[in-house]
C-alpha positions as CSV (number, residue, x, y, z in Angstrom):
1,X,13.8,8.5,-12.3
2,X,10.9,9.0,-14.5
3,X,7.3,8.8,-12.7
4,X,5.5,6.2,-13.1
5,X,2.1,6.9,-15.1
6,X,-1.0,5.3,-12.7
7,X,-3.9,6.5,-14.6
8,X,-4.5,9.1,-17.4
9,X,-4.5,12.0,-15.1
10,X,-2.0,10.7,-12.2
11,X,1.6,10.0,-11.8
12,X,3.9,8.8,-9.0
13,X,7.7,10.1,-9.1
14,X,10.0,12.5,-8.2
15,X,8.1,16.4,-9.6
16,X,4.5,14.7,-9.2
17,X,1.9,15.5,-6.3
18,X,2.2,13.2,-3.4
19,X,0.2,9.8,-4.4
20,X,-1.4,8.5,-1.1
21,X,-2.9,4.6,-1.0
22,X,-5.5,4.2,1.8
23,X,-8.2,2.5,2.6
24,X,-9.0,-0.2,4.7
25,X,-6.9,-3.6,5.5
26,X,-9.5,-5.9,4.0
27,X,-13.0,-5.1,2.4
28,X,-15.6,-5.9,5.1
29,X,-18.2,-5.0,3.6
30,X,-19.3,-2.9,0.2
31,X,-20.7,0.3,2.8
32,X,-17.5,0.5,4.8
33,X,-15.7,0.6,1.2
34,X,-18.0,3.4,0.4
35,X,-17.4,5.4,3.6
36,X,-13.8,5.2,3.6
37,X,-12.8,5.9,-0.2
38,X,-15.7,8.7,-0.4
39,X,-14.5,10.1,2.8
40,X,-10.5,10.1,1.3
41,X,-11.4,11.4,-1.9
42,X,-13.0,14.4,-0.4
43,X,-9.5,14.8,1.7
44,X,-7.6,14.7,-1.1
45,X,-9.3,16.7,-3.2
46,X,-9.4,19.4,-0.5
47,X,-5.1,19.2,0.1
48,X,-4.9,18.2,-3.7
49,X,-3.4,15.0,-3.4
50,X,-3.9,12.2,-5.7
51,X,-5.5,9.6,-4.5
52,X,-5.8,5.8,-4.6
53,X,-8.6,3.8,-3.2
54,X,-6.6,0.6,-1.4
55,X,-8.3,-2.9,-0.1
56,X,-7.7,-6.3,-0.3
57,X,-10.2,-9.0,-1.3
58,X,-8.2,-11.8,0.6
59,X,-5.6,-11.5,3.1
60,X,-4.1,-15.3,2.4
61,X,-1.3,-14.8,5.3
62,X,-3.7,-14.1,8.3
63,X,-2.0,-15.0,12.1
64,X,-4.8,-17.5,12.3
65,X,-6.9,-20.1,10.1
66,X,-9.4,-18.9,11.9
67,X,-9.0,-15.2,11.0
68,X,-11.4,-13.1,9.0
69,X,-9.7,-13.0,5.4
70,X,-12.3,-11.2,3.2
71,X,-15.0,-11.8,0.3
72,X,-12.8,-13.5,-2.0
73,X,-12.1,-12.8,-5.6
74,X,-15.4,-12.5,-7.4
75,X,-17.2,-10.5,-4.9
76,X,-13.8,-8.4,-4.0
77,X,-13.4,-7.5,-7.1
78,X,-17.5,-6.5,-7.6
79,X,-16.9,-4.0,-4.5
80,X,-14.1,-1.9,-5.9
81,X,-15.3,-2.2,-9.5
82,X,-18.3,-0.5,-7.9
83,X,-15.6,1.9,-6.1
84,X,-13.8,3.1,-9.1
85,X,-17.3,3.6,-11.2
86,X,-19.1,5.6,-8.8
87,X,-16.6,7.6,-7.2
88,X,-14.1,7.9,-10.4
89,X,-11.1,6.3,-8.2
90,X,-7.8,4.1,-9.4
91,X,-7.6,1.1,-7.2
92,X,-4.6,-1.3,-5.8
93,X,-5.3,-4.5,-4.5
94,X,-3.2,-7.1,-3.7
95,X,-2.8,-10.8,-5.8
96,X,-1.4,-14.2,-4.2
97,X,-1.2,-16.4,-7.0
98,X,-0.1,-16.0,-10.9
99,X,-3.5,-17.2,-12.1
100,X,-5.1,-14.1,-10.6
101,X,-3.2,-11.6,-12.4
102,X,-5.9,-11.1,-15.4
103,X,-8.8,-10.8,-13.4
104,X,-7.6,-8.4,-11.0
105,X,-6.2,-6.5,-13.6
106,X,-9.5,-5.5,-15.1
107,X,-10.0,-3.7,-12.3
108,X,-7.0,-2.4,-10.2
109,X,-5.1,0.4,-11.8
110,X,-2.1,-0.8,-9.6
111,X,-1.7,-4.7,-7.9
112,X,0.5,-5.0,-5.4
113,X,3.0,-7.8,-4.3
114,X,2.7,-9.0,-0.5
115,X,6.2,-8.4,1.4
116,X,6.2,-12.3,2.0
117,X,5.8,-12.6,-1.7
118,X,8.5,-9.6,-2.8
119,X,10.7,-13.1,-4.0
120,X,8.2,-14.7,-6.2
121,X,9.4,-15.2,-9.7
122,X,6.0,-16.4,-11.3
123,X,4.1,-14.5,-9.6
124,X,6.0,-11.0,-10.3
125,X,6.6,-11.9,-13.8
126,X,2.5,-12.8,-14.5
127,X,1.7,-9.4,-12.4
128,X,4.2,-7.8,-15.0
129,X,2.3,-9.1,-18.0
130,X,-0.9,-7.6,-17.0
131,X,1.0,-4.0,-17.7
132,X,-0.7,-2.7,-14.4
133,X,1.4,-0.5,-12.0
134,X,3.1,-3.1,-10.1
135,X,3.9,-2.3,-6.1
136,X,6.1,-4.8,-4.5
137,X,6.1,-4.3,-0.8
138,X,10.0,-4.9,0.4
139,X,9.8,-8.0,2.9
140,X,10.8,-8.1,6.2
141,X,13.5,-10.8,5.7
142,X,14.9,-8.4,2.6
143,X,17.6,-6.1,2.5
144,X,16.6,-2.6,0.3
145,X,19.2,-3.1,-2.6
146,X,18.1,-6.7,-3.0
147,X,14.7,-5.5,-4.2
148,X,16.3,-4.7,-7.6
149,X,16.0,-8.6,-8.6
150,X,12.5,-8.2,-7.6
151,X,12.1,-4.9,-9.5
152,X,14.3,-6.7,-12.6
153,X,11.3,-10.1,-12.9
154,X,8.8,-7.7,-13.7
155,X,11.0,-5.1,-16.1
156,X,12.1,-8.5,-17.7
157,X,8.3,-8.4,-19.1
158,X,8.5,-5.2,-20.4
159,X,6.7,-3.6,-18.1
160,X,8.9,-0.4,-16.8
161,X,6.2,0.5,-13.9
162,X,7.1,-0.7,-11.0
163,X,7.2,1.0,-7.4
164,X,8.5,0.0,-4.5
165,X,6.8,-0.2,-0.9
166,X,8.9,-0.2,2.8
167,X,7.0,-1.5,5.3
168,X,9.6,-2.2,8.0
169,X,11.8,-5.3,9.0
170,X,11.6,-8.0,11.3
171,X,13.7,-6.9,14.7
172,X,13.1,-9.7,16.8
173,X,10.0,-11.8,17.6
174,X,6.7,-9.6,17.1
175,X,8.9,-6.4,16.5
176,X,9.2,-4.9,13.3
177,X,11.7,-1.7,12.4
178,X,12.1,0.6,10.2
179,X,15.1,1.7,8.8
180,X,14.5,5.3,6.7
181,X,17.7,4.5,5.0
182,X,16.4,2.0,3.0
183,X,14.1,4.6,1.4
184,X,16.8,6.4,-0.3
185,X,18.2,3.3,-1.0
186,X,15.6,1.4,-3.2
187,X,14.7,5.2,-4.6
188,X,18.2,5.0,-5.9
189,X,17.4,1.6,-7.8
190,X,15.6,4.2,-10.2
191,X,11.7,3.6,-9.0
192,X,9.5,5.3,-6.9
193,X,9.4,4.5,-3.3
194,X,6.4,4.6,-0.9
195,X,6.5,4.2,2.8
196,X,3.6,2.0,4.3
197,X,3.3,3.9,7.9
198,X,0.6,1.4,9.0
199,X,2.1,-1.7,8.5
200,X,5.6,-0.5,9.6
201,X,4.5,-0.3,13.4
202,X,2.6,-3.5,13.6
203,X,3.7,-6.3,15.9
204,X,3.2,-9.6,13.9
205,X,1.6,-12.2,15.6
206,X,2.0,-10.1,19.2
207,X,-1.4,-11.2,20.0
208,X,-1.1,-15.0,19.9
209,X,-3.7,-15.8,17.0
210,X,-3.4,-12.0,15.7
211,X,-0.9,-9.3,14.7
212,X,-0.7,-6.7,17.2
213,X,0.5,-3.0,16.4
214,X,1.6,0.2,17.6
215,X,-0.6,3.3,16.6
216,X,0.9,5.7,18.3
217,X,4.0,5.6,16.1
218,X,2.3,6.4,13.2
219,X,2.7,10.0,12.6
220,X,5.9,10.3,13.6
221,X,7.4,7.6,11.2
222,X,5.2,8.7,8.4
223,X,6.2,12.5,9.1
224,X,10.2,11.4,9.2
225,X,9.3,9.1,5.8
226,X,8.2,12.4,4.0
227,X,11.3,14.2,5.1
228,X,13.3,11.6,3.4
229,X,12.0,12.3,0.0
230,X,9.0,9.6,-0.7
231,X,6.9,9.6,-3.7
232,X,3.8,8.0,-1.9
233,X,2.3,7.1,1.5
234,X,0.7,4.2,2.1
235,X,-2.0,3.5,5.1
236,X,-4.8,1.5,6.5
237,X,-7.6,3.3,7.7
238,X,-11.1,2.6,9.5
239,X,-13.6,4.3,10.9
240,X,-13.3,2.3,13.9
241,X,-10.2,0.5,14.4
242,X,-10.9,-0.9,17.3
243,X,-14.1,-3.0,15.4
244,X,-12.2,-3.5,12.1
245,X,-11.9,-7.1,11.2
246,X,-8.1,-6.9,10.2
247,X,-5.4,-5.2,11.5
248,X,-7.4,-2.5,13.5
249,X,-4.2,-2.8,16.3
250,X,-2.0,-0.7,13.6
251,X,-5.1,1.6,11.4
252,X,-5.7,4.7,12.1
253,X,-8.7,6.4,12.5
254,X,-10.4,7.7,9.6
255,X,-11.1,10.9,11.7
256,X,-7.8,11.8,11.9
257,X,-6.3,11.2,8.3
258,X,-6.8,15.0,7.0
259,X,-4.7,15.8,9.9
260,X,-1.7,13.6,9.3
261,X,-1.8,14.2,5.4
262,X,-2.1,17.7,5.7
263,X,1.1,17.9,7.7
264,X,2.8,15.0,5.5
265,X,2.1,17.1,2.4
266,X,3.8,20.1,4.2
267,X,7.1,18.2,4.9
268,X,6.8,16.6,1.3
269,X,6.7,19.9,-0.3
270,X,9.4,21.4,2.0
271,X,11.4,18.7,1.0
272,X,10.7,18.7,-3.1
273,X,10.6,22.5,-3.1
């Protein structure tokens, strides 16, 4: 496997540091954004991790139409522009739709494929052409050797640098699962592989017109995830779950993040060590 370059100074793949993507679901607000990536850096820094800032500017598959789905493009964009000037951070944000691809790549240093969008030729293959870091999420409906046709649209651009995100699979109604096989699995397709320990214990649509989620499972999947080998770790975060505006069910506290990466980079470097 050779790591994937993110930025000048940071790599994800097997021999690199441990690349953590955190921040919060969706950007609420430019001060929240602030708080959060200011408050991760310093983490990082301190447990010398690399670090990338994470938010969306739209989350286009909310439960409900009438759920809260962010500033949109321009004024997404704006906010972690601002993010990556004043606090010297890379940045991944998600894209829906092909036509996005340019815009978001002058700013996001990685753009990530939605899991219900892991299958989408035009949209992989315009995400490829930006020659960003591409991070498809594995959907839930996807088995983790099937994400090498996914992997394949965006190499057949050219573009080598692609990663691979788990972020468990559907187990019934509202249930999803995760299955740690499938990270040795897609790491074998020759990419690097992150494990989303947010996402993985939420409980789509368990709340009638929102996802619900599981917190409490959190650091133990994430802690079994770094034992299996991952290149990165992928979570949501807020200073107050309970108030965030998008999957607060399943985010942990911003409080207690230097905890869980501090042991997460202990297992990782038992592990690579």
């Amino acid at each position: 496997m050779t790591p994937v370059r993110v930025t000048d100074t940071i790599s994800i793949g097997r021999g690199c540091p441990l690349l953590i993507m955190a921040g919060p679901c969706v950007i609420e607000s430019e001060a929240i954004c602030l708080e959060i990536a200011a408050k991760l850096k310093s983490v990082c820094q301190t447990l010398a991790l690399n670090y990338v800032f994470k938010a969306s500017f739209d989350k286009a598959n909310r439960t409900s139409v009438s759920s809260f789905r962010g500033p949109g493009l321009a004024e997404g964009l704006a906010i972690l522009g601002r993010i990556k000037r004043e606090l010297g951070l890379p940045i991944l944000t998600d894209i829906h739709e092909p036509d996005q691809a340019q815009a978001i790549a002058e700013v996001a240093d990685i753009i990530q494929i939605p899991a219900f969008l892991s299958r989408q030729t035009d949209l992989l293959v315009a995400t490829g052409r930006t020659g960003r870091v591409v991070n498809i999420k594995k959907g839930q409906f996807m088995a983790p050797e099937d994400m090498a046709n996914s992997v394949e649209k965006v190499r057949s651009t050219g573009n080598g640098k692609v990663t691979l995100t788990e972020r468990g699979s559907t187990f019934g109604y509202h249930n999803l699962v995760v299955d740690m096989r499938s990270l040795v699995t897609m790491a074998e397709l020759g990419v690097p592989v992150i494990f989303d320990c947010t996402h993985s214990v939420q409980l789509p649509g368990g709340n009638g017109t929102a996802s619900g989620g599981q917190r409490e499972f959190v650091f133990p999947l994430a802690r079994a995830a770094a034992a299996t080998g991952i290149h990165g770790l992928f979570a949501e975060t807020h200073p107050v779950p309970e108030k965030a505006l998008c999957d607060g069910a399943n985010s942990m506290p911003l409080e207690q993040m230097e905890r869980m990466l501090t042991s997460i980079k202990e297992i990782h470097h038992l592990v690579n060590h």
